[in-house]
C-alpha positions in Angstrom: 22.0 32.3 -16.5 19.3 33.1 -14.6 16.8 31.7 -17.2 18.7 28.7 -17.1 17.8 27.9 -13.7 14.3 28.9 -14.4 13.9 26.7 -17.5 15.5 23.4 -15.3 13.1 24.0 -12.3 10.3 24.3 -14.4 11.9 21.2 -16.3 11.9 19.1 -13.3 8.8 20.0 -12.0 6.9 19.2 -15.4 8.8 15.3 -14.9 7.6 14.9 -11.7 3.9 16.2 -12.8 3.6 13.4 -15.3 4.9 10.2 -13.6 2.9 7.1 -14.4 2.3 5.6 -11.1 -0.9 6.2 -9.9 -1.2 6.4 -5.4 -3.7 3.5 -4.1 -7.2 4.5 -3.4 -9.9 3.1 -0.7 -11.2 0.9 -3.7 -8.9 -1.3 -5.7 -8.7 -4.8 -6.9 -6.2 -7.6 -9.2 -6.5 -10.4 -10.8 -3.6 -12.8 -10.7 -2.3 -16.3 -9.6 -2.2 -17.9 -6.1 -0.4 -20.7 -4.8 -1.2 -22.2 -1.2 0.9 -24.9 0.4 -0.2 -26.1 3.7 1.0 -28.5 6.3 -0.7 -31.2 4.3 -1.4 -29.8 0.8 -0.4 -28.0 -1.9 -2.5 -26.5 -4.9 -2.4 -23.6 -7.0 -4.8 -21.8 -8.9 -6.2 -18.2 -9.7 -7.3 -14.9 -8.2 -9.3 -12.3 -8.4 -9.3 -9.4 -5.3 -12.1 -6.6 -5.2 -11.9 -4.1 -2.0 -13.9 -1.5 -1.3 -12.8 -0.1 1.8 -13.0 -2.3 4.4 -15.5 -5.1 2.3 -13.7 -7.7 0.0 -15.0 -10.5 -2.9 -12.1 -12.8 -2.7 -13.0 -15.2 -6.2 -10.1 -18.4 -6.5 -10.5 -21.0 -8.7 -8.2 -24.2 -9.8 -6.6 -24.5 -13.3 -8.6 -24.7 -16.3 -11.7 -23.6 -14.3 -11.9 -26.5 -12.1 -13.6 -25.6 -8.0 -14.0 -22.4 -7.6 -14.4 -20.3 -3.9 -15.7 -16.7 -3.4 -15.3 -15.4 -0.3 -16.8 -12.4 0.7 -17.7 -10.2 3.5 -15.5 -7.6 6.1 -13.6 -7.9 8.9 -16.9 -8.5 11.2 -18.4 -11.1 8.7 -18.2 -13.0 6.1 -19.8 -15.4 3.2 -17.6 -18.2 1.9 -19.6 -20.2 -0.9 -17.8 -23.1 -2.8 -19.4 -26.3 -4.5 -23.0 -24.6 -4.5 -22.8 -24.5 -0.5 -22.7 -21.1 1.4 -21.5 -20.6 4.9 -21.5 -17.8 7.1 -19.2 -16.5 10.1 -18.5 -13.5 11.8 -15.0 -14.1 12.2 -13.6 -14.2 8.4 -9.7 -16.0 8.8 -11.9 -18.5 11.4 -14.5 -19.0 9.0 -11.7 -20.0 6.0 -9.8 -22.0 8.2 -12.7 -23.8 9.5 -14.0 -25.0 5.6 -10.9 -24.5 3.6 -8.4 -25.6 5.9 -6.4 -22.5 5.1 -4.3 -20.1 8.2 -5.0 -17.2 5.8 -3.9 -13.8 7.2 -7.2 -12.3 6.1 -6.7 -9.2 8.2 -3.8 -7.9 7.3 -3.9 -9.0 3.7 -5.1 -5.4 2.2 -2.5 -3.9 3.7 0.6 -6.7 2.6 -0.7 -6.6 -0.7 -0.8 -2.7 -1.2 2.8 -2.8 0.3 2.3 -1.6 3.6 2.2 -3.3 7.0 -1.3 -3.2 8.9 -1.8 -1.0 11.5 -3.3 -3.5 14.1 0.1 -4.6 15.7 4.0 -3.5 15.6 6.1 -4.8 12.2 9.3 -5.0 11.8 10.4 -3.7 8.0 13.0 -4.0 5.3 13.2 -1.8 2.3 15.3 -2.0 -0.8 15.4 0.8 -3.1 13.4 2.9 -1.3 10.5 0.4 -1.3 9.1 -2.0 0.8 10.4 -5.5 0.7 10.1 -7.2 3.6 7.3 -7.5 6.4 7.9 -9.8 10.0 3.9 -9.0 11.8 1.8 -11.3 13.4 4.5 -14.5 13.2 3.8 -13.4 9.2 6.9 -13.2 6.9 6.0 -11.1 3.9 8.6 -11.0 1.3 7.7 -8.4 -1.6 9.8 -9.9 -4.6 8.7 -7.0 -7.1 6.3 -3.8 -8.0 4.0 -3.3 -10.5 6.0 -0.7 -12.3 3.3 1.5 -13.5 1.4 1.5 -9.8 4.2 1.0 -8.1 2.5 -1.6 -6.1 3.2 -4.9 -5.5 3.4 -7.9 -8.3 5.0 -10.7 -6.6 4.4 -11.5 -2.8 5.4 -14.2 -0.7 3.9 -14.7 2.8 4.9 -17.4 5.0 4.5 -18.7 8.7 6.2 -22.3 9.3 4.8 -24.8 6.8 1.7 -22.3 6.0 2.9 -20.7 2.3 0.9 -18.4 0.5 2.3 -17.1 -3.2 0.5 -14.6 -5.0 1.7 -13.1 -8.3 -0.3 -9.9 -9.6 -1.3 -9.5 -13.6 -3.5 -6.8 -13.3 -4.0 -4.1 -10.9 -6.7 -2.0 -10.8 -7.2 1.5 -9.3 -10.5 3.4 -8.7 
């Protein structure tokens, strides 16, 4: 009996050694699709996410190619470039909303999409099966709609505040 137990401990503990989900390091990045809908707009296109700590190289362009907008930089500065023309700023979500027209929630982003709130200010939280799934911080309304199941980190992620809408679907995660 007593090598019974022994055999199922070491049993469960060889499962848990081999899950597949791998934990979320300072550098990561995904390529995916985006959808924006503003107050006066709507457009959708695709996306492609490097971070590296606390610097980002945001790259979105339209269907089949068309305009394309890299915008990168940290939460002190940034570079936004789009139809050949480069402009700086030192405040990134003022610098976006300034030339794009977009209320993005560049700050907090990293966090939302690693399926965490940001540590700047309070959040209020909803979880379903032990995960994540909804965000309320900053007048931001994050619904996580579904995981990545081998990195168990988010593939589908809504994020709205009145008529600003921002959908983001994940195809590829990658993990450093």
């Amino acid at each position: 009996m007593r090598y019974l137990v022994v055999l199922l401990v070491l049993t469960h503990m060889l499962g848990c050694t081999f899950t597949p989900t791998k934990p979320i390091q300072g550098q990561w990045s995904f390529d995916g699709k985006i959808g924006i809908t503003t107050p006066d707009d709507s457009m959708a296109g695709f996306i492609q996410w490097k971070q590296q700590k606390d610097n980002f190289d945001i790259y979105v362009t339209g269907p089949l190619g068309q305009g394309s907008t890299r915008i990168e930089g940290t939460s002190k500065h940034a570079t936004l470039t789009q139809g050949g023309k480069i402009h700086t700023g030192v405040n990134p979500q003022q610098l976006i909303y300034q030339q794009l027209g977009w209320f993005f929630p560049l700050k907090n982003l990293p966090y939302w999409l690693k399926g965490k709130t940001a540590p700047f200010s309070p959040a209020k939280t909803e979880s379903k099966d032990g995960k994540l799934a909804k965000i309320e911080q900053d007048l931001w309304n994050v619904e996580i709609q579904r995981y990545d199941p081998y990195y168990d980190l988010p593939a589908r992620i809504k994020i709205r505040q009145g008529k600003w809408k921002f959908l983001i679907v994940v195809k590829n995660w990658s993990v450093d």
